[in-house]
N, C-alpha and C positions, 0 to 999 in steps of 0.2 A: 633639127632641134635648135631651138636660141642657146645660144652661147652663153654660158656661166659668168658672173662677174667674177674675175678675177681678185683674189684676196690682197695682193697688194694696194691693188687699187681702191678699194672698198676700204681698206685697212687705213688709208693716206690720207691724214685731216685734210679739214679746207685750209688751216692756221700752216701747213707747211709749205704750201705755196710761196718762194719770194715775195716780196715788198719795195719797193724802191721810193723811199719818203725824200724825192727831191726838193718841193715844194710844201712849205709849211699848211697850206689850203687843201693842196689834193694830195690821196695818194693814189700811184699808180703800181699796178698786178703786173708783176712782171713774170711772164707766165713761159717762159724759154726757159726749158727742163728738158730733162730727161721723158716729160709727160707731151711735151709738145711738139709738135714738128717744126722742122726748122723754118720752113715756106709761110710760117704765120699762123695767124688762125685764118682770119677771113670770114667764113660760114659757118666753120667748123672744124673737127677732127677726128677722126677713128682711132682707136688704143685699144687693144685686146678684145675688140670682138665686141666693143661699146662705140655706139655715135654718140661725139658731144657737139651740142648745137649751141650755138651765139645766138644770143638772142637781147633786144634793149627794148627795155620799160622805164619811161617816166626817167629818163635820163641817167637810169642805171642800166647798167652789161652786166648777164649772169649769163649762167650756162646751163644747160638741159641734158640729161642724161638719159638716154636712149638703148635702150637691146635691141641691137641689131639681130635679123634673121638672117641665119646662112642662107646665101644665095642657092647653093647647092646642097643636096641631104646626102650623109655620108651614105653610101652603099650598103645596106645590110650582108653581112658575113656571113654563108651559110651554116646553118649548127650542125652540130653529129646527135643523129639520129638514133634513139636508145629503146630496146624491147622492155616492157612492164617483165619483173620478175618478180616469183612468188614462190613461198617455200613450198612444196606440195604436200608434205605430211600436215601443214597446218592448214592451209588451204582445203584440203581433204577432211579435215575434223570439222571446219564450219560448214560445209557443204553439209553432213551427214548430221551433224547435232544441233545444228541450227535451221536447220530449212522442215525437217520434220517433228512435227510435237508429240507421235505417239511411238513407239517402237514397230510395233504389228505390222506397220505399211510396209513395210520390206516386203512382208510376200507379195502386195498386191504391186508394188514395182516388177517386182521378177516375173509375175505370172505376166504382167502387161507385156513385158519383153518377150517372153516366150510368146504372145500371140502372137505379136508383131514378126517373130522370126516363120509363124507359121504362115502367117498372112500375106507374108513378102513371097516364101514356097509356094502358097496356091495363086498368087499373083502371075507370078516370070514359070511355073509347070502351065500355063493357057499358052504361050509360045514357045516356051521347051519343057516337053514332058518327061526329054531325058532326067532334068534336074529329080521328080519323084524317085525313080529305079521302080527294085522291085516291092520297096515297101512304102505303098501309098496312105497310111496311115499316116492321119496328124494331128496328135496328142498331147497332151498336156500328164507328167506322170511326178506325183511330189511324195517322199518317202522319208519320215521322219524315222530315226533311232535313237530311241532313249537313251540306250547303255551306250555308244559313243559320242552323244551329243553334237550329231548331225544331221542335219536336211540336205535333202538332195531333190533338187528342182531338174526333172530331163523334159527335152521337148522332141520334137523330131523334125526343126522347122526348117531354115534354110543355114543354118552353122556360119562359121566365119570362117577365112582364109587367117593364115600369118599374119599377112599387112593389112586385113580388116581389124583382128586381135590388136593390133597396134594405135591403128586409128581410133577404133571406137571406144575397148579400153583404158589406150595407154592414153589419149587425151581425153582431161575431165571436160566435162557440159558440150560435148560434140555429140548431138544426135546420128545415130545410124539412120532412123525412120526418119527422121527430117530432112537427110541428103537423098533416100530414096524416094521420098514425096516430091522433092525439088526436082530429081532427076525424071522421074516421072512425068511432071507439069512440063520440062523443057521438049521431051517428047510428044507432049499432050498423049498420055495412055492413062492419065490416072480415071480411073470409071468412077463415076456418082456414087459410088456403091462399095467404098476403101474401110475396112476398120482398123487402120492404124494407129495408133494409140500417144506415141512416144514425141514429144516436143523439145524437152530439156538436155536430154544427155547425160543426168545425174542420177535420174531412178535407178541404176545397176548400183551405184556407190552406198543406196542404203542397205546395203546386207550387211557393211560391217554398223549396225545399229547394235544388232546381234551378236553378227560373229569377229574373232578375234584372226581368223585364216576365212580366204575365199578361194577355192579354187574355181575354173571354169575349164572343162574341156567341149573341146567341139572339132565337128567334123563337116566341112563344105563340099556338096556334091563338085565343084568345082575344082577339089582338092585332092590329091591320092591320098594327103596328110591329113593324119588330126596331131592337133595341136593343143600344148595345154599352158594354160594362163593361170599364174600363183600371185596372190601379193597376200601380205600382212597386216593388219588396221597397225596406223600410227606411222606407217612407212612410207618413207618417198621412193622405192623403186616396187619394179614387181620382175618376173621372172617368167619367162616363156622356153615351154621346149616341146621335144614331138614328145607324143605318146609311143611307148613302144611294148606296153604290155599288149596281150592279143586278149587276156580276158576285158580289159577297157575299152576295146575301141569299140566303137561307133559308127553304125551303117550311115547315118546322118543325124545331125541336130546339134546341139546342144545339153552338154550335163554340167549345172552348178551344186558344187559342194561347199555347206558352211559350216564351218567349224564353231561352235556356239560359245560367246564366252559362258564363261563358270554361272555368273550370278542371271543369265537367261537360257543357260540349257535345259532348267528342268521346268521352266514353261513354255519353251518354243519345237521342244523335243516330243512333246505329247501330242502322239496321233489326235485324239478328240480337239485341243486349241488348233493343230492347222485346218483339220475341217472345219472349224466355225469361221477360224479368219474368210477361208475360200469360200463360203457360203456369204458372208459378211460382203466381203468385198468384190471377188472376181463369179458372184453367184451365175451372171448372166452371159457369160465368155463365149462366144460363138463359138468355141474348142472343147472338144469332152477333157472334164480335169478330174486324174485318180488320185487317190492317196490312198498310200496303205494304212488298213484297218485290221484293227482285230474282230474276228467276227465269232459267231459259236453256231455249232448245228449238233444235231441230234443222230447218235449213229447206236448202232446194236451187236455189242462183243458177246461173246462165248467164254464162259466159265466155266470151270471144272468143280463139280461139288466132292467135297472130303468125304469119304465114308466115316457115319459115326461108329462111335465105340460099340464093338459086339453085329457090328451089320455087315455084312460081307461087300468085298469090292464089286460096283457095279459094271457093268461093260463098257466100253469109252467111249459108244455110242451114247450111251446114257448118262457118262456122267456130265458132258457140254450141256453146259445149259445158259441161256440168251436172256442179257437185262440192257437195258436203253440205259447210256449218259450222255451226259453233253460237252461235246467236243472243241474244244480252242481254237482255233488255227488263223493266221494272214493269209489278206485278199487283197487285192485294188477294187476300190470299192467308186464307183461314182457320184461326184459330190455336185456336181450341178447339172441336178434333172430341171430346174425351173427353166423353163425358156424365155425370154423377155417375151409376152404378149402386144407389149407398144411397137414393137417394129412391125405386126403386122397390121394388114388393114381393119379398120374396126369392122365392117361388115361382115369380116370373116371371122371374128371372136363373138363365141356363143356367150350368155349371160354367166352362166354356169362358168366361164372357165375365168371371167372376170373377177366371182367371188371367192374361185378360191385362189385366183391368184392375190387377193387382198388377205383371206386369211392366212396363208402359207406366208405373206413378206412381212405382213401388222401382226401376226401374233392373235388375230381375234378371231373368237366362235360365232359372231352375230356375222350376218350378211350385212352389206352393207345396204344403206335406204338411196342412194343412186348414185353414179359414178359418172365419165365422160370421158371419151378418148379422143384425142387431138392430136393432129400434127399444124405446125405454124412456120410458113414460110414466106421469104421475103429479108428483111432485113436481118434478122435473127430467125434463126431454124432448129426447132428444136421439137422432141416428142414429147406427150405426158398422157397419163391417168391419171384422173381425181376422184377423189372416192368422198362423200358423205359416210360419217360410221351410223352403225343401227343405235348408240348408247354415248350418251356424253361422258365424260371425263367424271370417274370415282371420285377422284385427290380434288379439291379445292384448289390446292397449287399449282394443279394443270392448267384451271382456268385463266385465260389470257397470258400464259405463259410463250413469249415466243419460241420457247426452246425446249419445244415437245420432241423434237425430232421424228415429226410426222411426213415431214417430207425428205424423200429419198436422192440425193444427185448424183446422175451418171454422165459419164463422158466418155460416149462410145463404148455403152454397156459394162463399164467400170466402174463398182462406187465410189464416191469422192468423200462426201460428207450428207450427214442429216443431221448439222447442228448449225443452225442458222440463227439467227436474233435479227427476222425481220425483213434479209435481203429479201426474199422470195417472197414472200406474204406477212400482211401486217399482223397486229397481234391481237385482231376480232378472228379474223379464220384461221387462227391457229389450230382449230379443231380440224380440217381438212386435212385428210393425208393424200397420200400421190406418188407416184416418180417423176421425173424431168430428166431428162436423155438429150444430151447435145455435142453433137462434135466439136464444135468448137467454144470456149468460153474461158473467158476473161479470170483466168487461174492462175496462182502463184507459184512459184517453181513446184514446191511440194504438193500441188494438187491439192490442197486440203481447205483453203480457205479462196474464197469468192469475193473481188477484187468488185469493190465502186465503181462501175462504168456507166455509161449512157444502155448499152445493153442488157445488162442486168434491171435498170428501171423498165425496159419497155418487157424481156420478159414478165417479171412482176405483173405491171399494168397486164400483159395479156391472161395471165395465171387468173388474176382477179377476177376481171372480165369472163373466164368461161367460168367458172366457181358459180359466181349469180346467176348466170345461165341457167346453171344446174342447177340450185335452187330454187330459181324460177320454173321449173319444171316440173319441181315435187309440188307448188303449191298452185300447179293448172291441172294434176291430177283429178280424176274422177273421185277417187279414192280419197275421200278428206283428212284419213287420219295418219296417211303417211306426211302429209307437211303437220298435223300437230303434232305427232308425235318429233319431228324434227323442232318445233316451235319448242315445245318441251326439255329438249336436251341441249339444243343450240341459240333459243330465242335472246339469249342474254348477250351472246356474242355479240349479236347482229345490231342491237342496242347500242352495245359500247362504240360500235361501226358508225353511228351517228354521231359523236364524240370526237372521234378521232380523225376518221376519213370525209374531210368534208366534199371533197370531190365525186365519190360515192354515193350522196345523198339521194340521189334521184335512183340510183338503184337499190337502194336499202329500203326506202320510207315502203316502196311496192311491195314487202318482204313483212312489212311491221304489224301483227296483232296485238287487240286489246281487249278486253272485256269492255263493254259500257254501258251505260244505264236502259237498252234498248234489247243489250244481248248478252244478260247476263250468265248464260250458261253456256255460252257458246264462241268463241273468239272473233271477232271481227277486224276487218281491212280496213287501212285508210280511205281507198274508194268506197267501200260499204257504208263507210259514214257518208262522206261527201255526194253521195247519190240521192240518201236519205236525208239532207240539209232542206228544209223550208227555204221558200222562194226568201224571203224576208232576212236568212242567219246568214253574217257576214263571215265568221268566224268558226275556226274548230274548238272546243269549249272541252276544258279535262279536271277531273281533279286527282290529284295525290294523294294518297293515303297509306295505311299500312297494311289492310286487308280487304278483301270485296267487302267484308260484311259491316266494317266502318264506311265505308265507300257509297253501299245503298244508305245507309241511316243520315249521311252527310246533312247539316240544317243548310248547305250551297246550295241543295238538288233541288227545295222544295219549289220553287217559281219553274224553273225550269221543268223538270216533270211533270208538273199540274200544265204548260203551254207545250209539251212534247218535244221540246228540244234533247236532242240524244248528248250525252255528256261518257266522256273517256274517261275509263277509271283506271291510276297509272297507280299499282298494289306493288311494284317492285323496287326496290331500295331505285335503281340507276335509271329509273322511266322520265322520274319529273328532268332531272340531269338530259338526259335523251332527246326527249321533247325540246327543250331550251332550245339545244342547237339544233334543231330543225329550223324551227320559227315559224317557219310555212309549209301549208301543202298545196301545190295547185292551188295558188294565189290565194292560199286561204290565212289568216294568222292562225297559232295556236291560241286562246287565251284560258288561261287560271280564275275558273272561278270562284276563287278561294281569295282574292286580294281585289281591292277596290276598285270604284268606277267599271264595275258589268253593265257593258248594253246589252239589253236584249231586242230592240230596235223595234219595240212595238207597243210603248210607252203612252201613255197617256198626262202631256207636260202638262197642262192645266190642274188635272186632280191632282198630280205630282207638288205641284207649287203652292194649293190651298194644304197638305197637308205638310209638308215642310211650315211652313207659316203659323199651323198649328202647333206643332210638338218640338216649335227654336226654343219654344222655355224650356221642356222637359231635357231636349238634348243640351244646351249650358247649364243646367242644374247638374245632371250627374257628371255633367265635363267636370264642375266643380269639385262632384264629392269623389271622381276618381284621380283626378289632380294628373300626374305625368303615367297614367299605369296605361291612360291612351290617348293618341295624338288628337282625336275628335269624336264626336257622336254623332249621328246623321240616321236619318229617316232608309229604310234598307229597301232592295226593289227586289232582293234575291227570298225573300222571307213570304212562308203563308201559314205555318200554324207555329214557329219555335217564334219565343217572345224577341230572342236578340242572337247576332251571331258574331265574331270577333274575326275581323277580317285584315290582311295583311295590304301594309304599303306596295304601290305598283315597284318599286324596284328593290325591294327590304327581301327576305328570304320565307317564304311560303311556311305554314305551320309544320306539315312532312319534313320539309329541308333543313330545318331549326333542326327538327328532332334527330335529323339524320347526323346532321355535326355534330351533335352534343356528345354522339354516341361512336365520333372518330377515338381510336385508341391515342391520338397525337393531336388534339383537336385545341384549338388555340380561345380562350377563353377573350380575349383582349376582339378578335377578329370577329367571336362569337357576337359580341355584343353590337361591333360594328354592321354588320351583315344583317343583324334581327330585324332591322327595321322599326318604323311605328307600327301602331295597332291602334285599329277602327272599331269604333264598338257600332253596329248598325242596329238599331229597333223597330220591331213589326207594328206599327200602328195600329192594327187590327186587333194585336193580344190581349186578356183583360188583364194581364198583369201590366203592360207598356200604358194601358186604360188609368190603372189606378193609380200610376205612379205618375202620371201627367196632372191627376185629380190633387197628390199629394205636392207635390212640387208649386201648385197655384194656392193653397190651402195652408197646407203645414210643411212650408219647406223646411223646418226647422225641426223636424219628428225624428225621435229617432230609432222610431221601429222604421221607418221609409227610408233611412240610412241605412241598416242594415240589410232592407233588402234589395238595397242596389249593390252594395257588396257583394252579396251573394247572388244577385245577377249575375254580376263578371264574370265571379269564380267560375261559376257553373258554363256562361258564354265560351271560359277559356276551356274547359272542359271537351265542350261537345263539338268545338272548333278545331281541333285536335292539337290544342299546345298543353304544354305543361304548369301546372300550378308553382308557383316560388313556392309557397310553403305547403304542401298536402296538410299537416297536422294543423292548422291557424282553419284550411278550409274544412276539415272533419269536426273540427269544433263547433263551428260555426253552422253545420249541418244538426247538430246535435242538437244546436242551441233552439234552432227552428225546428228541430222535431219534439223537442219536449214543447214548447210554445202550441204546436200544432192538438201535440195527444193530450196533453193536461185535460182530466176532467174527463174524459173519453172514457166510454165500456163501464160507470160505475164505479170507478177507480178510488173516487175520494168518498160515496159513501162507504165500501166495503170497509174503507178504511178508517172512517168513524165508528162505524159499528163493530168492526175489531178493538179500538180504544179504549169504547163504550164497556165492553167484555171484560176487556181486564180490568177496571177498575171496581165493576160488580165482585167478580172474582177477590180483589182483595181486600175488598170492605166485607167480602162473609168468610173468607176466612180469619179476620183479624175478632170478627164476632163469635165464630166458634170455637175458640184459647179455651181452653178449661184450668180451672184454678187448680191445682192441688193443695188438698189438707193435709195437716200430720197426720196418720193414723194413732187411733188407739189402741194403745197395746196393754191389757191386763194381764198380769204373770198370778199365778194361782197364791202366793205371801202378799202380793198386795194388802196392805194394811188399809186403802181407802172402802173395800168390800166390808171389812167389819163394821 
């Protein structure tokens, strides 16, 4: 190490250096100190682990200060060497409450150990058969009790000694099964063919998840003792002694007892929740697992009938008399009759036993529409089934859900988990379910969660890869309507798969049906089209819409239909989306004939140029009177009997896709506008409305009935083009306007109604003439004096 500047020295101005002003001209550095040695300077000098160097410039001497390196490097000291220590009780709480996120996994730890213990017995009983004795039974037997809030997990596998109880035990994340797999391998005994289970050394420590006391006794063929191992959650020691009652001991194995605390005993104590955990998770245990059950059966007592009042006693043969009830009582009942089928070879599983092993593990009544059984070896090794279901997903939430929990993970026929987001399969064949069985895999202590690796992608990729297989298989079928009916429940996924997975494309697009203008009733392939493509069509040609039956009336189709070009009709919200990222098929483009500049590549440019040439006035006339509502007017190639059609910019948003954003619940109005694009209004030169409106435009371009009816051109263009009106109520006016124009005068209308006018005024010229006047009456009373 360079040597430190000394603080005196660093601290000592230049100013305290002597002076010796002998001479009024010079002075001279009188530099014989305490700092300088006595022999001069010379060259130089050394002082505390500094070189100072002499050195002259330009007729002055200064000095250079220099860090010297030791010549030599101090020796390093050796240190004292110190062990990591850790408190165990707290140590032991992170282990148990943080490496597990559900509680339930306790049993599926314990039972993994008890295989393991059975597995290691049927291991080392193939060189010493002594180790079985005389009870060659190897069992799995788990006994819960309500009323003292205990489980009791026994096995019959190979037990532990004292100083195994110690070792495996009494130090935490020391695997048993991992020094017997090692010890194995140094042997080389271990067979292709080990279900050992155990990696960590912590799976025992989650019982106390549960319980608040663990005990464990065990008995080693190798031992005349059984022994018994106590600890207490929260504690740092534990407590070993012999067994010495005679009803507890143990011919061999292992018996764990958990003492449940309070606020889990009355869920983890009920017989029915441990057989669903063991069904859940240890369902496929190459070991029979009981648990006691309560069960009921049907038995037939003897009763004695009373003598009624006044009837004499009958003989005691006669009074027994026999009624059926149904009887209570515990059994050990067997909880995992399923077998795994993937471990065996697929040749030797019948159909039949595939689908109900999909029904029995998925929960479903339908059979499924076709499945695949595999094993994958090589870099990653591992088993699976896939299953196609007969019925897509009820819930809408399901759909593209990655976290359907359709697929099952095993690890050496152990569940682990079925909630995934993705590892395993993207979130198009989320609808597929399956198991995947692998000994070995890229797991977190707790087994629970699937660790980012390089092997977890290439599984994946392989998952994927047999999936299309299988679906490739249902649509070479004879039988057509087992891929439509898949096309029907799953066709949307497969869509989204175009979207998402772009490295998939080339296995999807083979997968893709659609209606089109050739095969309307019937679904058609992308080859099916591309077979049927004229020598002359460069291009695969579709339009978007909202329904077939907007889709055939399209005013896109009519050139194209009338020259038999086949056109894709894409009726599903996510199709035109789909198509985009495709682009191509077998070098073909897609194109939208719904937006400008259509070839159809068998054009006639000369008649094209004399009639362009023709109708430049008509099309700046109404460019005029429609001002910015569209970017241009142009002569149309796509048109043979609709007067005009309203066609989308090449990179603006298609009429369908407008309509689809407008109608997002979060849809950005600001982007909406952005994205719209211009709009073309193209006209059919043939039409005689496009006819009279070219007559009025050279005549009376100043009319303004020929004004309004290129408004309501538009309207109607935007109409049948499938975009939306700004204002519906301005175009129903406007409709109105033209239909009273149209009917006026029509069916007799205005004389009825003269001659209705006519009526009423006859009507009140006779009766104004038949008023009758009245007179006073004369009245003569009999004194009248005018009579005399």
């Amino acid at each position: 190490m360079a040597p430190v500047l000394s603080r005196s020295l660093a601290t000592a101005p230049l100013t305290s250096l002597p002076f010796n002003n002998t001479n009024n001209n010079r002075k001279i550095l009188n530099l014989r100190s305490a700092f300088v040695p006595p022999n001069g300077l010379r060259k130089g000098f050394s002082c505390s682990g500094l070189r100072w160097k002499l050195e002259k410039r330009g007729g002055r001497v200064g000095f250079r200060c220099e860090a010297g390196v030791a010549e030599k490097e101090a020796p390093e000291t050796p240190g004292e060497k110190f062990e990591y220590q850790a408190e165990v009780s707290r140590l032991l709480d992170l282990i148990v409450h943080s490496l597990y996120s559900h509680k339930e996994v306790f049993l599926r730890e314990l039972v993994s150990n008890a295989s393991d213990a059975l597995d290691k017995l049927r291991f080392l009983s193939v060189t010493e058969p002594s180790l079985l004795g005389d009870d060659g039974a190897l069992e799995i037997r788990i006994k819960p009790d309500p009323d003292n809030g205990t489980i009791t997990i026994t096995d019959t596998g190979i037990g532990m000694t004292k100083e195994e109880l110690i070792d495996c035990l009494g130090t935490i994340a020391q695997s048993g099964t991992s020094k017997f797999l090692k010890a194995l391998k140094e042997n080389q005994d271990l067979g292709a063919d080990n279900g050992l289970i155990g990696q960590f050394g912590v799976g025992f420590y989650s019982a106390f998840l549960v319980a608040e006391k663990v005990t464990v006794s065990t008995k080693s063929p190798r031992s005349e003792k059984q022994y018994v191992w106590e600890a207490v959650a929260d504690s740092s020691s534990y407590v070993i002694r012999e067994e010495t009652d005679p009803e507890k001991l143990l011919p061999r194995g292992t018996q764990i007892t958990l003492y449940l605390r309070p606020d889990d005993k009355y869920e983890f104590s009920e017989p029915t929740k441990i057989q669903s955990l063991v069904k859940n998770y240890s369902q496929f245990i190459s070991f029979p697992i009981y648990t006691w059950q309560e069960k009921s059966r049907t038995v037939e007592v003897e009763e004695e009938e009373e003598p009624k009042e006044g009837e004499e006693a009958k003989p005691e043969e006669q009074k027994k008399k026999k009624k059926t009830i149904t009887e209570k009582y515990w059994d050990w009942e067997l909880t995992n009759e399923t077998k795994p089928i993937w471990m065996r070879n697929a040749k030797e599983v019948e159909k039949e036993e595939y689908n109900d092993f999909y029904k029995k593990t998925f929960n479903e009544f339908l059979d499924p529409l076709s499945h695949i059984h595999f094993t994958t070896e090589g870099e990653v090794e591992f088993r699976s089934i896939l299953y196609i279901p007969g019925m897509g997903p009820l819930n809408n939430e399901d759909v593209m859900n990655p976290k359907t929990k359709n697929i099952r993970l095993y690890v050496k026929r152990v569940f682990i988990s079925d909630d995934f987001d993705g590892e395993l399969f993207p979130r198009y064949l989320s609808f597929v379910k399956g198991v995947v069985d692998s000994d070995d895999l890229p797991l977190n202590v707790s087994r629970e969660i699937l660790q980012e690796s390089r092997i977890v992608r290439i599984m994946r990729k392989r998952l994927v890869r047999k999936t299309f297989d299988m679906i490739q298989e249902i649509s070479e079928r004879e039988n057509k309507e087992d891929y439509k009916k898949f096309w029907e429940n799953f066709g949307r996924f497969l869509k989204m798969g175009c979207i998402e997975d772009t490295g998939n494309h080339k296995r999807i697009t083979l997968l893709l049906r659609f209606y089109t203008s050739k095969s309307e009733e019937e679904l058609s392939s992308l080859d099916d089209y591309v077979e049927n493509m004229g020598e002359n069509q460069k291009a695969i040609f579709y339009l978007a819409t909202d329904s077939l039956k907007s889709a055939r009336t399209a005013p896109f189709l009519e050139k194209l239909v009338q020259k038999g070009i086949e056109v894709l009709y894409l009726v599903e919200p996510i199709d035109e989306v789909a198509i985009q990222n495709l682009q191509t098929y077998k070098e073909k483009k897609f194109v939208d004939i719904s937006k400008e500049d259509l070839e159809l590549g068998d054009d006639d440019e000369v008649k094209e140029r004399e009639t362009k040439q023709e109708y430049n006035l008509l099309c700046d006339w109404i460019k005029q009177q429609l001002g910015d509502k569209v970017a241009k007017v142009q002569v149309s190639k796509r048109l043979s009997s609709s007067p005009c059609v309203l066609v989308s910019g090449k990179f603006g948003w298609s009429a369908n896709m407008e309509r689809l954003m407008k109608a997002q619940a979060l849809g950005d109005t600001s982007s909406l506008e952005f994205m719209r694009g211009r709009r073309i209004l193209e006209i059919n030169p043939d039409h005689p409305i496009i006819k009279d409106l070219n007559a009025a435009c050279k005549s009376e371009p100043d009319s303004s009935e020929a004004r309004r009816a290129v408004d309501l051109l538009y309207d109607t263009a935007l109409i049948s083009s499938g975009f939306s009106p700004d204002s519906p109520a301005e175009l129903g006016a406007k409709i109105y306007e033209m239909m009273s124009m149209a009917l006026g005068g029509r069916w007799g209308r205005a004389e009825v109604e003269g001659e209705t006018e006519e009526a009423e005024v006859a009507e009140k010229d006779a009766a104004e003439s038949e008023k009758q006047v009245i007179e006073p009456s004369e009245v003569r009373a009999e004194t009248d004096p005018w009579n005399e």
